[in-house]
N, C-alpha and C positions, 0 to 999 in steps of 0.2 A: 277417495279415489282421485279427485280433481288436485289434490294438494301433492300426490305421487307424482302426477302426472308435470305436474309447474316445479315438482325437483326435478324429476327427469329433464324437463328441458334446459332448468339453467344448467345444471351438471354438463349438458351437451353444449352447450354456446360456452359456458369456462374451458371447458377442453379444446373448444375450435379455437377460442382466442390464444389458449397458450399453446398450441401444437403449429400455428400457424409457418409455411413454409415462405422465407424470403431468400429474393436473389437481387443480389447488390449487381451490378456491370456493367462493364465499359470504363471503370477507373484503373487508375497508376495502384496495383494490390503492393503492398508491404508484407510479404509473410513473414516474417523473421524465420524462415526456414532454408532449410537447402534451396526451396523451391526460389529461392530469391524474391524479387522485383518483376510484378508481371505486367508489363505495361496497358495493356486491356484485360484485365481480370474478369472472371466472377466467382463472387463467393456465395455457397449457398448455404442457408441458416434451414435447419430443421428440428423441431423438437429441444430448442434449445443450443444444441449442438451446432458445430462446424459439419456439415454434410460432408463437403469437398471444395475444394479449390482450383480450379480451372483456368486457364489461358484461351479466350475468347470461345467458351463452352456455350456450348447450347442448352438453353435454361428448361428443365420439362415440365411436365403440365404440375398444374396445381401448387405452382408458386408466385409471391406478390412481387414482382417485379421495380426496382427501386435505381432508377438508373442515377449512376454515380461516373459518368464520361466527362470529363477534365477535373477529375476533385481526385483526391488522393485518399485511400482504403487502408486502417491498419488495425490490429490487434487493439483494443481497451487498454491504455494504461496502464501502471502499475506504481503505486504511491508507495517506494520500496523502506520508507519509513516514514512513520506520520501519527499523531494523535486524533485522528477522527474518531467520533463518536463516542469519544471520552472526555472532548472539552467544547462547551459553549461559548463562553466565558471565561478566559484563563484566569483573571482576577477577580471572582465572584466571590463572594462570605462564603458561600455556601459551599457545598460536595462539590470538588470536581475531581472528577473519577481517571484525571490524566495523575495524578500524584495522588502519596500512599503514606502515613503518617505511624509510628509504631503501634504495632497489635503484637499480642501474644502467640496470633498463631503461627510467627514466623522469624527467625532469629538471622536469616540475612537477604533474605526478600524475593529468594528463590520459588518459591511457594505461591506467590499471589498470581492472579489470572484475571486476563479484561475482560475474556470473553464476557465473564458476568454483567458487566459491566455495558456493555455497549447501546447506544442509542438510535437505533435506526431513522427518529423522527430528528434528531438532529439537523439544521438549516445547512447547514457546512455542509454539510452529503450533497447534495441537491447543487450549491455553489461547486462544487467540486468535479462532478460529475459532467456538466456541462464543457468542462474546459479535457474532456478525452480522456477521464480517470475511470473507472470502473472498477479497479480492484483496489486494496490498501493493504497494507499491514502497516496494524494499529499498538499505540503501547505506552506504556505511561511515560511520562517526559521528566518526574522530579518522586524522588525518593529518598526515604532517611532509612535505607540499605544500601549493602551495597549490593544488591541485583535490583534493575528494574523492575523483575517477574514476567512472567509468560507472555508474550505480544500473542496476537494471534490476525489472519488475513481477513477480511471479509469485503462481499461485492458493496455496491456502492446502489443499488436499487434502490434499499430505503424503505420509506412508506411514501402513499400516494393520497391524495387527495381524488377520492370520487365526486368528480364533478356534477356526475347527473344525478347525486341523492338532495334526496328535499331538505338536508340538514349537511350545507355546504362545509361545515367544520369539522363531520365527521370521517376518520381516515380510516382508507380499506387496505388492509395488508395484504399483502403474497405472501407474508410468514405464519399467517391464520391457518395454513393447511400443515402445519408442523416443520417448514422450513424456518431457518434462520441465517441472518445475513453474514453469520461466518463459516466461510470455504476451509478453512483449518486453524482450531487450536493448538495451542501450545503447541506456536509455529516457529516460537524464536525465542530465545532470553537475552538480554542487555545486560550490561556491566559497563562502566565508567572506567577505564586506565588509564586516565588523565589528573588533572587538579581537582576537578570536583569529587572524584572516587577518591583520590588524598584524604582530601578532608574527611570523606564519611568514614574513610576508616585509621583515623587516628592521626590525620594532620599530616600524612608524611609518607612517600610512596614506598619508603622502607617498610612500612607496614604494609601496603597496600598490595604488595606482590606476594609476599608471606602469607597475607591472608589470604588470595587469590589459591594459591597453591596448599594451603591447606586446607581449603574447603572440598576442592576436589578430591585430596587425596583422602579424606574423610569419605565422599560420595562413593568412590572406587572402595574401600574397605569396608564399607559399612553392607550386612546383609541386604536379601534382596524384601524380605520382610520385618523390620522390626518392631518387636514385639509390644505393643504398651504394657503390657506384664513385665517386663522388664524396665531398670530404670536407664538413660539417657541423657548423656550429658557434653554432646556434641556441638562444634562451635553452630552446625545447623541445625533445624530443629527437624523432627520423622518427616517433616512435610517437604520441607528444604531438599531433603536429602533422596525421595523419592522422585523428583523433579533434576535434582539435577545429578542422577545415574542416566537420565535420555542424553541429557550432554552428552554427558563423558561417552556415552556411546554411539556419541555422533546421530541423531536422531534428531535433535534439535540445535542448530547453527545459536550460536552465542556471538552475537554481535559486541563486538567491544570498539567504543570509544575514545580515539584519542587524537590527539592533535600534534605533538610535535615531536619532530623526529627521533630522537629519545623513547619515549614514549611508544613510539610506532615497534619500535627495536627490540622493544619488552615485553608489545604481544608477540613480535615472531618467533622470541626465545621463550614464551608460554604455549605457543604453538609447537614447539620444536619438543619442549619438554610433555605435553599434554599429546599425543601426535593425534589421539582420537577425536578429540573433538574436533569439528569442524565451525572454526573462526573464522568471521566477516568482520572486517575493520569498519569501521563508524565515524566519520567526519572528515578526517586526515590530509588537516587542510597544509601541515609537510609531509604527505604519502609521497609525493614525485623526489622528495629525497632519497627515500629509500626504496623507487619502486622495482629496481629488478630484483631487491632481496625479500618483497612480497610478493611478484611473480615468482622466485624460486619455491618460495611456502605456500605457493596456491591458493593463498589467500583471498577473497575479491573486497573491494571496496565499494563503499555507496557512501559518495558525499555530495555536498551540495558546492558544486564548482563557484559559485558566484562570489567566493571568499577572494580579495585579491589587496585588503588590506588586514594589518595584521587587529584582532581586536580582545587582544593579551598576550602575554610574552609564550606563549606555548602555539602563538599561531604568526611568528616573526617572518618564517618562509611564506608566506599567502599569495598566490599566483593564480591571475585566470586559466594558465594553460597547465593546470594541476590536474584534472583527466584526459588532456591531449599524451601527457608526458607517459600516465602510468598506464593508455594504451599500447604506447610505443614499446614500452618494457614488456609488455603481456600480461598486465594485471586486469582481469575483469572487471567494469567499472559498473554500478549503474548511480544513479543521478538521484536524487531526494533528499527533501530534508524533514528536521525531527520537530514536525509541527504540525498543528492543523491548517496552514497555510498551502497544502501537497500542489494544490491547483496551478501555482508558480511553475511547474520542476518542468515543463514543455519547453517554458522559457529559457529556464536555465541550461536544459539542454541546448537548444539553439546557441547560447552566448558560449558554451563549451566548444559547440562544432566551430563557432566565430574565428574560437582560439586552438586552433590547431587538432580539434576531435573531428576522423572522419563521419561524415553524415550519418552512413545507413548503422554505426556505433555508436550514434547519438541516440538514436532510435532504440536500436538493442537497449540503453544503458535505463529506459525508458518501459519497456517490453521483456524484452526475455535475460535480459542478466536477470533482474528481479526476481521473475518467476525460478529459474533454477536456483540461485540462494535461496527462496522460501521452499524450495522441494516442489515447485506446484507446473513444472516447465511442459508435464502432459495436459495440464485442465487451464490455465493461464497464456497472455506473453506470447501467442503466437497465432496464425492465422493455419490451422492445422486441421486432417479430418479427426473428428471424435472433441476436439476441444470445446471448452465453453463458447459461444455464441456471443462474446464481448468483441464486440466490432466497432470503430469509427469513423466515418465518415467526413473527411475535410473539405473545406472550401481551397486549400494548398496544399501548402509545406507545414506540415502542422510544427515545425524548428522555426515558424516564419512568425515573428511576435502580430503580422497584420493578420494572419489566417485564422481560421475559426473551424471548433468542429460542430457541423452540422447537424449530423447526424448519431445519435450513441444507443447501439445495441445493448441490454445487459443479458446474458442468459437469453439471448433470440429476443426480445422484449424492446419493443422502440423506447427508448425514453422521453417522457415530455419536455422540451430543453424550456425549463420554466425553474426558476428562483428565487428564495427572496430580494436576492438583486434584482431582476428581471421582472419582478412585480412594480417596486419600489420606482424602477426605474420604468413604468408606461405607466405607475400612477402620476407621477409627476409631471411627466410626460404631456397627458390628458388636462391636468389642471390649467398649463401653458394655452391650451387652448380654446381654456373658456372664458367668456369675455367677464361674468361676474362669476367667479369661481367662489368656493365657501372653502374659509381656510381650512387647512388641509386635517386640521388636529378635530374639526366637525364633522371629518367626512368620514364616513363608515362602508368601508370594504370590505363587500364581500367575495 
């Protein structure tokens, strides 16, 4: 009876900690909505969720009150491509799960999926997070295919470290109760139509397009069941082929690749030719070349502005104001790059707006462009009612390379802004202040 009774209770203290109701007010709110810019905001978090959004709203009972009056309020990030949780290590001997090496079960790499893959205890999560990321989509970064395979989004919560247990090492998940830290699989496929996609298929983009277009046109012909009773003899293989019919019918955005104008000219006339699927350009660091014939193809782009020298002959055009320009034309932009480095992309927004991107599109390219190429623009990317509860709280201009985010909600959830940066950096911190300290490689932290 007494052992019921001590379930019963904690079961009731887990639900009050995760149901707990917060109200952010008195900050400059970012909704990325209609609603605009609300110069005294509040936003309120309940059960996770966005409750509602307010212009100087009266907070009602039985919420924790968190005043945010001269800091600036936005939506959680969006790390709209990134290798998190698939690499520790990128040069390590061992497994790393951001690149994919030949296996049988896949004949052009259409088939593979991170989800499996993914590490919630990963350090990067946690460095990442702190700097106003919350969400990713994640994906392998090197492949001897020509698809990268399935990316897919996930939050950036992680796992935690319980402080109050008597075995300081041991970590307590939020994913224990059956959740997992990805919001959507098989959110996206990659493709290379640049040099390196050349190479992997056959040295020479004559092939590379040939093949590009044969594969689909294999996916679009190919039953919606094929039978293993039957034999097969496809340039992809049953698994290839059942993944990539969600392409072709537009269900899953196919990121593609490419750097120089040429190049760029070859997805829009795979676009033009393909009409269903829907393609997002990838890097396009000469997109401003051709950007109003990727706003005419509706195209959007996600690159990482910071290119402004060229660093191979496929990236000759390289310009800081390469998403100033392809707003100007109407191409959707948003900001990231294809690394587990995501943490940067605030910044790199900021040197964007520097160079001719206006501000509150800096933001978007950050927030809600991301969210609608990944499909996720009702649950991500915006400060919205019914939305995830991914909230940040700044000390500014979060475009302001001196400002810092304070505060980061995940799923309603305060985050601890704790790292192994931030350990590292008040252990050493500490040592500074001792007058006979014990070198540091004696010193055991716990």
């Amino acid at each position: 009876m007494n052992k019921l009774i001590v379930l019963l209770v904690a079961l009731t203290m887990t639900s009050y900690v995760h149901a707990e109701n917060i109200a952010i007010v008195g900050g400059k709110v970012h909704t990325m909505t209609s609603q605009g810019v609300i110069e005294n905001g509040t936003v309120l978090l309940s059960n996770g969720r966005i409750n509602a959004v307010l212009a100087n709203g009266d907070v009602p009972d039985g919420y924790r009150v968190i005043d945010a009056s001269g800091k600036v309020v936005t939506p959680g990030f969006i790390g709209a491509l990134t290798s998190l949780g698939l690499v520790e290590v990128s040069s390590s001997s061992g497994v790393v799960d951001a690149s994919v090496e030949i296996t049988p079960i896949s004949k052009t790499g259409a088939a593979f999926d991170v989800q499996y893959a993914i590490n919630p205890d990963s350090s990067l999560i946690a460095i990442t997070r702190l700097e106003g990321i919350t969400s990713a989509a994640t994906t392998m970064n090197r492949s001897d295919y020509l698809f990268g395979g399935q990316g897919a989004v996930i939050n950036l919560e992680g796992h935690r470290l319980d402080g109050e247990s008597a075995n300081a090492n041991k970590y307590k998940s939020e994913y224990e109760s059956g959740q997992t830290p990805v919001l959507k699989s098989g959110a996206f496929m990659t493709v290379d139509a640049g040099s390196d996609g050349a190479e992997m298929s056959g040295g020479s983009r004559a092939s590379l397009w040939v093949m590009l277009d044969k594969v689909f046109e294999e996916a679009k012909q190919a039953s919606d069941n094929l039978s293993p009773e039957k034999s097969w003899y496809g340039i992809n293989s049953r698994l290839d082929v059942a993944v990539l019919k969600r392409v072709v019918a537009g269900d899953m955005p196919l990121f593609m690749r490419a750097d120089r104008a040429a190049d760029i000219r070859q997805v829009i006339a795979f676009k033009d030719r393909h009409s269903s699927i829907n393609v997002v350009l990838v890097h396009g660091v000469e997109a401003w070349r051709v950007a109003k014939e990727l706003a005419g193809a509706n195209i959007p782009v996600i690159i990482d502005p910071e290119y402004n020298l060229p660093g191979g002959f496929d990236q000759m055009g390289a310009t800081l104001t390469n998403a100033a320009r392809l707003h100007e034309a109407g191409v959707e932009v948003a900001i990231g790059m294809d690394t587990h480095n995501i943490r940067l992309a605030a910044q790199h927004a900021g040197n964007a707006v520097a160079n001719g991107l206006p501000h509150e599109t800096g933001l978007a390219s950050l927030t809600s462009v991301p969210a609608k190429i990944l499909g996720l623009e009702k649950e991500v990317g915006s400060l919205r009612q019914g939305a995830r509860a991914d909230v940040v709280i700044w000390s500014g201009d979060p475009l302001e390379v001196t400002e810092a985010a304070e505060s980061v909600f995940i799923g309603g959830k305060a985050i601890k802004m704790e790292s192994r940066q931030t350990k590292l950096r008040d252990r050493y911190m500490s040592l500074q202040q001792k007058k006979h300290a014990t070198p540091s490689q004696y010193e055991r932290v716990e």
